[in-house]
C-alpha positions as a Markdown table, in Angstrom:
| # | Residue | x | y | z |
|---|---|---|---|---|
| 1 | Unk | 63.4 | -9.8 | 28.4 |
| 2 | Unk | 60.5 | -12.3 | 28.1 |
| 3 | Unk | 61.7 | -14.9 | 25.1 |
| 4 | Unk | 59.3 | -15.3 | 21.6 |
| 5 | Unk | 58.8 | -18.7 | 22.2 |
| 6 | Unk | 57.3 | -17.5 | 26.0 |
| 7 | Unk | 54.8 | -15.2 | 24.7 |
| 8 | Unk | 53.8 | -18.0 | 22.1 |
| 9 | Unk | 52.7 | -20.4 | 24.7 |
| 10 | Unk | 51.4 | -17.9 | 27.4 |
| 11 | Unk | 49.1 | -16.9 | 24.5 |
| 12 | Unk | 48.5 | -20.5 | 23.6 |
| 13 | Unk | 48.1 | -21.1 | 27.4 |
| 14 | Unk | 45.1 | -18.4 | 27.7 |
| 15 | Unk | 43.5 | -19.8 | 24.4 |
| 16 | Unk | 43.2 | -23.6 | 26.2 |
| 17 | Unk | 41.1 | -21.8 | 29.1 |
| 18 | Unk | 39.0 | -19.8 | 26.7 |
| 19 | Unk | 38.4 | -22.7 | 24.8 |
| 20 | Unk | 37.9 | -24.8 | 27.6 |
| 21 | Unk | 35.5 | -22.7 | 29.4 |
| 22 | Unk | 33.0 | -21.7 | 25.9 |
| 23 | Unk | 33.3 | -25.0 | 24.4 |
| 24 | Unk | 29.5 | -26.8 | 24.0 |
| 25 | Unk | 30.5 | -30.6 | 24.3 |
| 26 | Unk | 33.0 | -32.2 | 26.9 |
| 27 | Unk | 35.0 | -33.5 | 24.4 |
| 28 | Unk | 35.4 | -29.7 | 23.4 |
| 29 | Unk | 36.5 | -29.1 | 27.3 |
| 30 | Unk | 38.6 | -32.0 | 27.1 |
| 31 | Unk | 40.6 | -30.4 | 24.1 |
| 32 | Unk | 40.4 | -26.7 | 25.7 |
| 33 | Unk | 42.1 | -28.3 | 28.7 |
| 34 | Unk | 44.7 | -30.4 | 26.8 |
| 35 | Unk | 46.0 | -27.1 | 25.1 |
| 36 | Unk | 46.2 | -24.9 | 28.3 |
| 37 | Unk | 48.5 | -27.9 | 29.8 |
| 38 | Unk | 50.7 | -28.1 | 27.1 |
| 39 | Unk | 51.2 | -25.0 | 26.8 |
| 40 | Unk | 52.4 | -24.5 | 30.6 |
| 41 | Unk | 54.9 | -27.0 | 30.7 |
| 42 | Unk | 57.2 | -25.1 | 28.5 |
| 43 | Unk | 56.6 | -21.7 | 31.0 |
| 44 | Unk | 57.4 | -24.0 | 33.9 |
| 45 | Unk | 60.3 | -26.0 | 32.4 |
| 46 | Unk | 63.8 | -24.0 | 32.6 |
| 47 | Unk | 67.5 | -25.3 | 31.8 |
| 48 | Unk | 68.8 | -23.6 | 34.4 |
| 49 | Unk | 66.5 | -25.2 | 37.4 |
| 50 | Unk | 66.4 | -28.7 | 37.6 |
| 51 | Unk | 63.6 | -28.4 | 40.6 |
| 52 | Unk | 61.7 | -26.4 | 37.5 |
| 53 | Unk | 62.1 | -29.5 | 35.7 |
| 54 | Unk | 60.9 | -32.0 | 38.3 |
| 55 | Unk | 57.9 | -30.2 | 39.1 |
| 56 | Unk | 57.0 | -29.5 | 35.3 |
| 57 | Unk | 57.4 | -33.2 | 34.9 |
| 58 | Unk | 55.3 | -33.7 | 37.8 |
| 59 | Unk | 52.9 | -31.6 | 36.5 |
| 60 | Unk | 52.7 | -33.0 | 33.4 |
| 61 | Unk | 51.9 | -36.2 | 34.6 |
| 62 | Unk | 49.5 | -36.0 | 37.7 |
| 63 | Unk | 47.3 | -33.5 | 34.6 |
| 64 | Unk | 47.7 | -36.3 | 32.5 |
| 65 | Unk | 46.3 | -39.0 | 34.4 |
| 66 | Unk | 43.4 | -36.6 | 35.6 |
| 67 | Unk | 43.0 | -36.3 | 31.3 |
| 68 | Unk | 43.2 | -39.8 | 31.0 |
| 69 | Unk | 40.4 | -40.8 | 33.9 |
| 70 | Unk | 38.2 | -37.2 | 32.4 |
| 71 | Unk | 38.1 | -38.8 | 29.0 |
| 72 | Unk | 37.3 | -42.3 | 30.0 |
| 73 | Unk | 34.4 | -40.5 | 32.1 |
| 74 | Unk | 33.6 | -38.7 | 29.3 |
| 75 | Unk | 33.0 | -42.0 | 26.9 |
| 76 | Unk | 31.1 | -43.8 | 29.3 |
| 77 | Unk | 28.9 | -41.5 | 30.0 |
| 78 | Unk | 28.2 | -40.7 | 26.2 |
| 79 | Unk | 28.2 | -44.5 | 25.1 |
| 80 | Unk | 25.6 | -45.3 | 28.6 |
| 81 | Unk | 22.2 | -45.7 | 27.1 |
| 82 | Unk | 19.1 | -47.4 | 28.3 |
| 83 | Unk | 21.0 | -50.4 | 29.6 |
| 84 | Unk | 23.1 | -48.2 | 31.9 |
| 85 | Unk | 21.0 | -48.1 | 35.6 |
| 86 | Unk | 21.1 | -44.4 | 36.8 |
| 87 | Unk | 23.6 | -46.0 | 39.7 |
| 88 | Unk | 26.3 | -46.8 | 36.7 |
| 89 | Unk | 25.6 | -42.6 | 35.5 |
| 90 | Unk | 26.5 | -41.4 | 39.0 |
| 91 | Unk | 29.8 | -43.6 | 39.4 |
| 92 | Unk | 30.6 | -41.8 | 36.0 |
| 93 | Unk | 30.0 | -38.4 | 37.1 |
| 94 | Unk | 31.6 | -38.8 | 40.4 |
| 95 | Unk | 34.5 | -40.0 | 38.3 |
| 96 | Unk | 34.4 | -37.4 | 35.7 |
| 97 | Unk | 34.0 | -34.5 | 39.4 |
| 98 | Unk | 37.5 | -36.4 | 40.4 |
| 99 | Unk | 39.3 | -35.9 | 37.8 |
| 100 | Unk | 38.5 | -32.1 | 37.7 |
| 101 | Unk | 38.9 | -32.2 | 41.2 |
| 102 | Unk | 42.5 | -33.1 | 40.5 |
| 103 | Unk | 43.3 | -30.6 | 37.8 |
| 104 | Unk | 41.7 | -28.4 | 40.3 |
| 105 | Unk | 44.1 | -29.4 | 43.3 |
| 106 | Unk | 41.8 | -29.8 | 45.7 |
| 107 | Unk | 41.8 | -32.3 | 48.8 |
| 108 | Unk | 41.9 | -35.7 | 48.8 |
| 109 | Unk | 43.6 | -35.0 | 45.5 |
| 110 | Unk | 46.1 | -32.4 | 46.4 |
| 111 | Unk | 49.1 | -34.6 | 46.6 |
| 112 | Unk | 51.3 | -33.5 | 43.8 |
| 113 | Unk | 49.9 | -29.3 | 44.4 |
| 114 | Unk | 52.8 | -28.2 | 46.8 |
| 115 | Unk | 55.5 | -30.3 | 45.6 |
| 116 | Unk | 55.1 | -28.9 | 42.2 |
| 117 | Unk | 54.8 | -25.0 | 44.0 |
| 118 | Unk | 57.8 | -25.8 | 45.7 |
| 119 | Unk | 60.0 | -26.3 | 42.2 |
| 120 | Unk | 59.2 | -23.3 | 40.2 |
| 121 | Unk | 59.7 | -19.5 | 40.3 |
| 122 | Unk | 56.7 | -16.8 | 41.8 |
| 123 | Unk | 55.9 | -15.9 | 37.9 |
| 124 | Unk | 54.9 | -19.3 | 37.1 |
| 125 | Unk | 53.3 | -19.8 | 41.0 |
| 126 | Unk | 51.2 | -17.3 | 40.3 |
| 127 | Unk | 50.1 | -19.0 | 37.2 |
| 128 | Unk | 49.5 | -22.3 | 39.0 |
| 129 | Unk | 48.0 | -20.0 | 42.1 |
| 130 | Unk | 45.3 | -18.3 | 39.7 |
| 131 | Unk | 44.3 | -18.9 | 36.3 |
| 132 | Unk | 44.7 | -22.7 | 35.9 |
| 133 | Unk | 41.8 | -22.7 | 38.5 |
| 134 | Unk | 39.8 | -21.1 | 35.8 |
| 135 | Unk | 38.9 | -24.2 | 33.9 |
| 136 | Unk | 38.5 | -26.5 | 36.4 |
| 137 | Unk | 36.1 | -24.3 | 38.1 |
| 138 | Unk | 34.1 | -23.9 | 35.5 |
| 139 | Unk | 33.7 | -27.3 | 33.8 |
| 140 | Unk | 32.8 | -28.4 | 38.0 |
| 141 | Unk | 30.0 | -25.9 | 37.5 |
| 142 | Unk | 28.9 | -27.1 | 34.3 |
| 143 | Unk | 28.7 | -31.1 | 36.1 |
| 144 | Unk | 26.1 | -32.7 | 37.8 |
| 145 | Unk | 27.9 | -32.6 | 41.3 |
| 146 | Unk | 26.5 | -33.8 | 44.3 |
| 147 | Unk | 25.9 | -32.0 | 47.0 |
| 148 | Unk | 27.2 | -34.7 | 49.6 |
| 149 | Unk | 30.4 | -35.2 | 47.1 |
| 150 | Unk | 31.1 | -31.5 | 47.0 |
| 151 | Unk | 30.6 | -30.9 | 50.9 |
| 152 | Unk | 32.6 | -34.1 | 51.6 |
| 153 | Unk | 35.8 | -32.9 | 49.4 |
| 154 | Unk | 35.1 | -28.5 | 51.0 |
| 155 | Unk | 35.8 | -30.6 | 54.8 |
| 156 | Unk | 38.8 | -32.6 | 53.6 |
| 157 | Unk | 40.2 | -29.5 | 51.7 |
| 158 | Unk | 39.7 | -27.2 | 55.2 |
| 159 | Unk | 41.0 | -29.3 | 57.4 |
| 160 | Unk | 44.1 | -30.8 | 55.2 |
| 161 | Unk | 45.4 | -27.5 | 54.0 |
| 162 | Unk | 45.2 | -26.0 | 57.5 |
| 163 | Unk | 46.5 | -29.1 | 59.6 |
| 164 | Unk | 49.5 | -29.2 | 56.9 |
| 165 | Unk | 50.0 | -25.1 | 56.5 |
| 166 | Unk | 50.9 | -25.0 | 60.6 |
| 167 | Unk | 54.4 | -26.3 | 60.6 |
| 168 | Unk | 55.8 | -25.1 | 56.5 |
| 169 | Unk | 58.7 | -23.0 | 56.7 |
| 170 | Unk | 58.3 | -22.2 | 52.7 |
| 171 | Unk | 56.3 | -19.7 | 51.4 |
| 172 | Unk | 55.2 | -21.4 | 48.5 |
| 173 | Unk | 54.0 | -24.5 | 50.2 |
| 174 | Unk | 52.3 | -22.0 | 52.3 |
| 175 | Unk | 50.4 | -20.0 | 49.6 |
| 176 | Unk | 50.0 | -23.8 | 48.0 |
| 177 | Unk | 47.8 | -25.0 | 50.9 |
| 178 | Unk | 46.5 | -21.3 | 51.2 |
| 179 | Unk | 45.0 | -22.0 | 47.9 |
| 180 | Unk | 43.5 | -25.3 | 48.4 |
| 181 | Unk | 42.0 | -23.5 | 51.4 |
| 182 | Unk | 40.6 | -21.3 | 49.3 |
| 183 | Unk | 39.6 | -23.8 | 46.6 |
| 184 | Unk | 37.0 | -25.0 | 49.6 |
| 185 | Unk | 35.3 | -21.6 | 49.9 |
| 186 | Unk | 35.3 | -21.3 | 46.4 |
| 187 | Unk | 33.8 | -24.5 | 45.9 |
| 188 | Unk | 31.2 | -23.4 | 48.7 |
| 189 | Unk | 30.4 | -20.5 | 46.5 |
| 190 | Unk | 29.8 | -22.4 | 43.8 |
| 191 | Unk | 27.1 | -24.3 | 45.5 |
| 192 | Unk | 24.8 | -21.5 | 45.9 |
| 193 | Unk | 25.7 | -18.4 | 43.4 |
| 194 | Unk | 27.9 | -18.2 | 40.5 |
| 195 | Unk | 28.2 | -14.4 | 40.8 |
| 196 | Unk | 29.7 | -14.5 | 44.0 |
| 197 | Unk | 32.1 | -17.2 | 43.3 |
| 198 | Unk | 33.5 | -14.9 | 40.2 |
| 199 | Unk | 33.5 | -12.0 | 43.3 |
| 200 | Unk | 35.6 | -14.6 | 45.2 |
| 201 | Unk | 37.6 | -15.7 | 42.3 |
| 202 | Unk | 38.5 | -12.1 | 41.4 |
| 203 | Unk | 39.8 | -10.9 | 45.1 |
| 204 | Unk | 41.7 | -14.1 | 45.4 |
| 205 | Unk | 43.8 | -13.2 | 42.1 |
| 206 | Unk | 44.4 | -9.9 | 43.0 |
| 207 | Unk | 45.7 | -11.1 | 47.1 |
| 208 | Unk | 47.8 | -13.4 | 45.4 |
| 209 | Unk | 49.2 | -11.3 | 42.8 |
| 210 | Unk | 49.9 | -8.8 | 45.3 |
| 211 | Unk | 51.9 | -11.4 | 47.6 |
| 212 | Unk | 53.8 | -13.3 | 45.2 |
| 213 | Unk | 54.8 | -9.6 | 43.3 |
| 214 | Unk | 56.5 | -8.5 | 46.8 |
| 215 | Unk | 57.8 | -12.3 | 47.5 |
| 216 | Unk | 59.3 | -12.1 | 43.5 |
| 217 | Unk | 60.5 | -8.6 | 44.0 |
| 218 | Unk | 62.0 | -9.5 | 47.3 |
| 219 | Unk | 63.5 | -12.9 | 46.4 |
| 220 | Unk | 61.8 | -14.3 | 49.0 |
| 221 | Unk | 61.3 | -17.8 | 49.7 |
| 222 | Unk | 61.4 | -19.1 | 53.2 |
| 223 | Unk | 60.1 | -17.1 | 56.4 |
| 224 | Unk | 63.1 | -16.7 | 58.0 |
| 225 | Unk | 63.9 | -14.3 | 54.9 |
| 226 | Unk | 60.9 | -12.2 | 55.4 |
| 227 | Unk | 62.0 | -9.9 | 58.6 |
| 228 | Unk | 65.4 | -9.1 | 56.9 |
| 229 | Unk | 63.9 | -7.5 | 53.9 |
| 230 | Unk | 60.4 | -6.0 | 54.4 |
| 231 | Unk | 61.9 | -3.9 | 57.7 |
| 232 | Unk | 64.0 | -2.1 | 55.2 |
| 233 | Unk | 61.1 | -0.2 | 53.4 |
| 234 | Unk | 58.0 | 0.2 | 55.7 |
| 235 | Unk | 55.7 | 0.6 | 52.6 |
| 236 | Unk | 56.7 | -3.3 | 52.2 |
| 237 | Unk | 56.6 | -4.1 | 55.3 |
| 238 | Unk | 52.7 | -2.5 | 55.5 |
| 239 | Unk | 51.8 | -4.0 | 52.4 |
| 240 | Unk | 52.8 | -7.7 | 53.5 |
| 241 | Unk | 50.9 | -7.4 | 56.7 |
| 242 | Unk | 47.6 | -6.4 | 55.1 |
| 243 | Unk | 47.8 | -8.6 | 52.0 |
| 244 | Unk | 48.4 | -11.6 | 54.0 |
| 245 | Unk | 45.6 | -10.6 | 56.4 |
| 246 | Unk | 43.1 | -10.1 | 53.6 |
| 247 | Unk | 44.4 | -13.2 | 52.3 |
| 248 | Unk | 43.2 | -14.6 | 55.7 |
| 249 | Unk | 39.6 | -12.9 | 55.5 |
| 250 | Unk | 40.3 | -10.2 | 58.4 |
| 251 | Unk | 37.3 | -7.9 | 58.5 |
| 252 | Unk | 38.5 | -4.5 | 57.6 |
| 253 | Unk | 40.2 | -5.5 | 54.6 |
| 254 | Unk | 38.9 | -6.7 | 50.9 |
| 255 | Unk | 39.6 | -10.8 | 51.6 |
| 256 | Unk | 37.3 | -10.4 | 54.0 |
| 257 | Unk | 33.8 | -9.6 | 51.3 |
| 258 | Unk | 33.7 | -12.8 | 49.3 |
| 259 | Unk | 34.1 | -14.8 | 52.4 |
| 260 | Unk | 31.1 | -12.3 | 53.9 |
| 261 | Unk | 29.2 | -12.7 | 50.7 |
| 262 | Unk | 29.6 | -16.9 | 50.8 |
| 263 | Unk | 28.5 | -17.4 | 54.6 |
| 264 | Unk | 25.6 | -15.3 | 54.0 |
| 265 | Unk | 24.3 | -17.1 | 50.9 |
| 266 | Unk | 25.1 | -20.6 | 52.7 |
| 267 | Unk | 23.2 | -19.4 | 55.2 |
| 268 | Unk | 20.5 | -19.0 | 53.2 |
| 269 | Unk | 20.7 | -22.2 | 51.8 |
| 270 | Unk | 20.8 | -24.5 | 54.8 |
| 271 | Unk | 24.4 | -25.1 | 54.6 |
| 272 | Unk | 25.1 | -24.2 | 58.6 |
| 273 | Unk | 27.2 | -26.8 | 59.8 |
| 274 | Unk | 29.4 | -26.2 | 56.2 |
| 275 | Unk | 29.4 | -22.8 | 57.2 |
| 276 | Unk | 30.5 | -23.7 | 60.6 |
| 277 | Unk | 33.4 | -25.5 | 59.2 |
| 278 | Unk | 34.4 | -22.9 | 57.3 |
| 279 | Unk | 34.5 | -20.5 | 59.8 |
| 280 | Unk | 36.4 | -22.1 | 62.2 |
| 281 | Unk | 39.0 | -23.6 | 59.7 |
| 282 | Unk | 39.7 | -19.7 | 58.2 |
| 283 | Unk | 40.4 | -18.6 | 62.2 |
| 284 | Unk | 43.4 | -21.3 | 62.3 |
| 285 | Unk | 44.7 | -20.4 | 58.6 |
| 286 | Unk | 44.3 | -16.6 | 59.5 |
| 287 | Unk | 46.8 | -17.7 | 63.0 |
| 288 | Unk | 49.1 | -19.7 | 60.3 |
| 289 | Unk | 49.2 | -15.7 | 58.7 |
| 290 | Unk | 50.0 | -14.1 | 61.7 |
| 291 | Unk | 52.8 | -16.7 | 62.7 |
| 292 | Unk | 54.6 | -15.5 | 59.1 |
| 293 | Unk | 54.3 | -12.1 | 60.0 |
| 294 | Unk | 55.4 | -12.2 | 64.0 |
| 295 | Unk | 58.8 | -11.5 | 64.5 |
| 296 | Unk | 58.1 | -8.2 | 61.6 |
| 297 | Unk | 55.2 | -7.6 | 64.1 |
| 298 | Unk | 57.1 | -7.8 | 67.7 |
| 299 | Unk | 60.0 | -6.9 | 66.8 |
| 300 | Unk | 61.5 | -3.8 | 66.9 |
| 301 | Unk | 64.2 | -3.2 | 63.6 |
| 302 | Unk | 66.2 | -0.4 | 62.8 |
| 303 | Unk | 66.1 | 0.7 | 59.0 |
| 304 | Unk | 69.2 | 0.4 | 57.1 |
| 305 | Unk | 71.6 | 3.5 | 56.8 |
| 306 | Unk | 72.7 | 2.0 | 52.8 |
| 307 | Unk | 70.8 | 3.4 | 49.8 |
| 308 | Unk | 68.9 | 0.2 | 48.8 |
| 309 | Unk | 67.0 | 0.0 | 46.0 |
| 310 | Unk | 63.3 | 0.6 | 46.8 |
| 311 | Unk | 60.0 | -0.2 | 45.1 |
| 312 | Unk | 58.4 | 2.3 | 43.0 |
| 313 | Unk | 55.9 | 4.4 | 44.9 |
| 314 | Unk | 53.6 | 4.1 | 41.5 |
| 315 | Unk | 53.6 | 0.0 | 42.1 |
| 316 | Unk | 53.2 | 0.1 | 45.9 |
| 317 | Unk | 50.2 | 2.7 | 45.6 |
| 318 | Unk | 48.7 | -0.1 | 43.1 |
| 319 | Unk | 49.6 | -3.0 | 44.7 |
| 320 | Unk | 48.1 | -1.5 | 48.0 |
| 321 | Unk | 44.5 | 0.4 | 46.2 |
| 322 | Unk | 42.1 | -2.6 | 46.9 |
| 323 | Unk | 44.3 | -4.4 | 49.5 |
| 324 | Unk | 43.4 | -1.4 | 51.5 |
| 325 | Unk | 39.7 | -1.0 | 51.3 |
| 326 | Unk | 37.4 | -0.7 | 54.6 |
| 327 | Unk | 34.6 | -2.0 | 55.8 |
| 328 | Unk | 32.7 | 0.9 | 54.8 |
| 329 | Unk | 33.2 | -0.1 | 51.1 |
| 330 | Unk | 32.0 | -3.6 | 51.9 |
| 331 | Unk | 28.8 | -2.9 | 53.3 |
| 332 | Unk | 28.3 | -0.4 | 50.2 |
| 333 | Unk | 28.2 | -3.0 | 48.3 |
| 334 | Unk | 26.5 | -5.7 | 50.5 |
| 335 | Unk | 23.3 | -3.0 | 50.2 |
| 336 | Unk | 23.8 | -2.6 | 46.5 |
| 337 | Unk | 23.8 | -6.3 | 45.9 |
């Protein structure tokens, strides 16, 4: 049973983004932000863990300093007036798209993302994994960001998560630079349409969800424990395999749309060596994937003879609805858009 004082600061937790995200002034954003992180810390922080504990601490600070540098950006660019040269104004928005950056998790500023994954439970990594990149997201959209800032940090984000994803044993770190993966494309999406980055943000909530529900449910943490479990229900074992495909933007599946949706509009912005990039950096990730899933996949296992305890069919039908959606059901869409 979920404890008062967990409900309190979930609740407080969602009110920080809200406020964050509708607030009029910066300082406004500022606060909205300052709420949502203290309210996490307590989720993350558990007696019984001390890895919980480093990595809330962790936590705590790397958001703290990436407060501290958001506020000082914040103040300069309010107190710059006529004296300030429009050179000064871009150092403090470059500094202010930094700091986000690093709320955000997103490479060059990644460094404290999969150490603090790799401390806590999949409840709160699914936190981490999707709504904290709410704010972030939003406040980026609401900055001045240049174009050669944001394409410079989408290529270091590509090619750091994948490089580092290839030889992770843990599936959190793996999910972690998953995310920041993902954090590129989004950040691709936001350059050119806002309604197809919420599309984006949307199917990357419910992939994760899906993952880290059969990893919690499963107890699973490292790859080597992934074979022993899903081959004793095949309903698992299918669900895995097309969640982490979709997760790695395989065609028939529902991962695949946003990322169709994104190259197209990129396209139609100019972006084609971005788009390149992208493309070619997804085809490694979506081989980091397949490497998780490969002794599941070549392997022939025998089902158990015991009575475990299965999934409910209820959950697995929901878990699997809009994991399992065709390519007929995309290009729908695509005409309808």
């Amino acid at each position: 049973m979920m404890k008062l004082y967990k409900i309190l600061f979930f609740n407080s937790m969602l009110i920080g983004t809200l406020i964050a995200i509708s607030s009029y002034s910066w300082l406004g954003m500022w606060m909205g932000l300052e709420i949502n992180l203290l309210s996490i810390i307590p989720l993350m922080n558990s007696s019984k863990n001390s890895l919980s504990s480093e990595a809330s601490l962790k936590y705590f600070i790397t958001q703290t300093l990436a407060s501290l540098i958001l506020l000082l950006s914040i103040i300069l660019m309010l107190i710059s007036s006529e004296f300030i040269t429009p050179m000064m104004n871009l150092t403090f928005e470059t500094l202010l798209n930094s700091a986000l950056l690093t709320k955000l998790g997103a490479a060059p500023f990644h460094f404290w993302f999969p150490e603090v994954m790799e401390g806590l439970n999949w409840i709160n990594c699914t936190i981490l994994l999707t709504w904290q990149k709410i704010a972030p997201m939003i406040l980026l959209m609401n900055s001045q960001i240049q174009t050669k800032f944001l394409s410079i940090i989408i290529i270091l984000s590509l090619v750091v998560s994948t490089i580092m994803s290839i030889n992770q044993i843990s599936l959190r770190k793996i999910l972690a630079f998953s995310s920041i993966n993902h954090i590129a494309w989004m950040l691709s999406a936001l350059m050119t349409s806002f309604s197809i980055w919420m599309l984006y943000l949307t199917v990357y909530f419910i992939i994760t969800a899906n993952l880290t529900l059969i990893f919690n449910y499963g107890k699973m943490f490292f790859i080597s424990q992934i074979p022993s479990f899903i081959n004793q229900n095949k309903s698992i074992k299918l669900s895995l395999m097309m969640n982490f495909l979709s997760l790695g933007g395989l065609p028939p599946f529902l991962g695949f749309l946003p990322k169709w949706f994104t190259i197209n509009w990129m396209i139609y912005s100019s972006f084609f060596l971005l788009s390149l990039i992208l493309i070619i950096m997804t085809l490694i990730m979506l081989f980091v994937y397949i490497r998780i899933l490969m002794t599941s996949l070549i392997f022939s296992y025998s089902e158990p003879k015991l009575n475990l305890p299965s999934i409910n069919l209820l959950i697995a039908f929901l878990i699997n609805f809009l994991t399992i959606s065709s390519l007929i059901s995309c290009t729908f869409l695509f005409n309808f858009l």
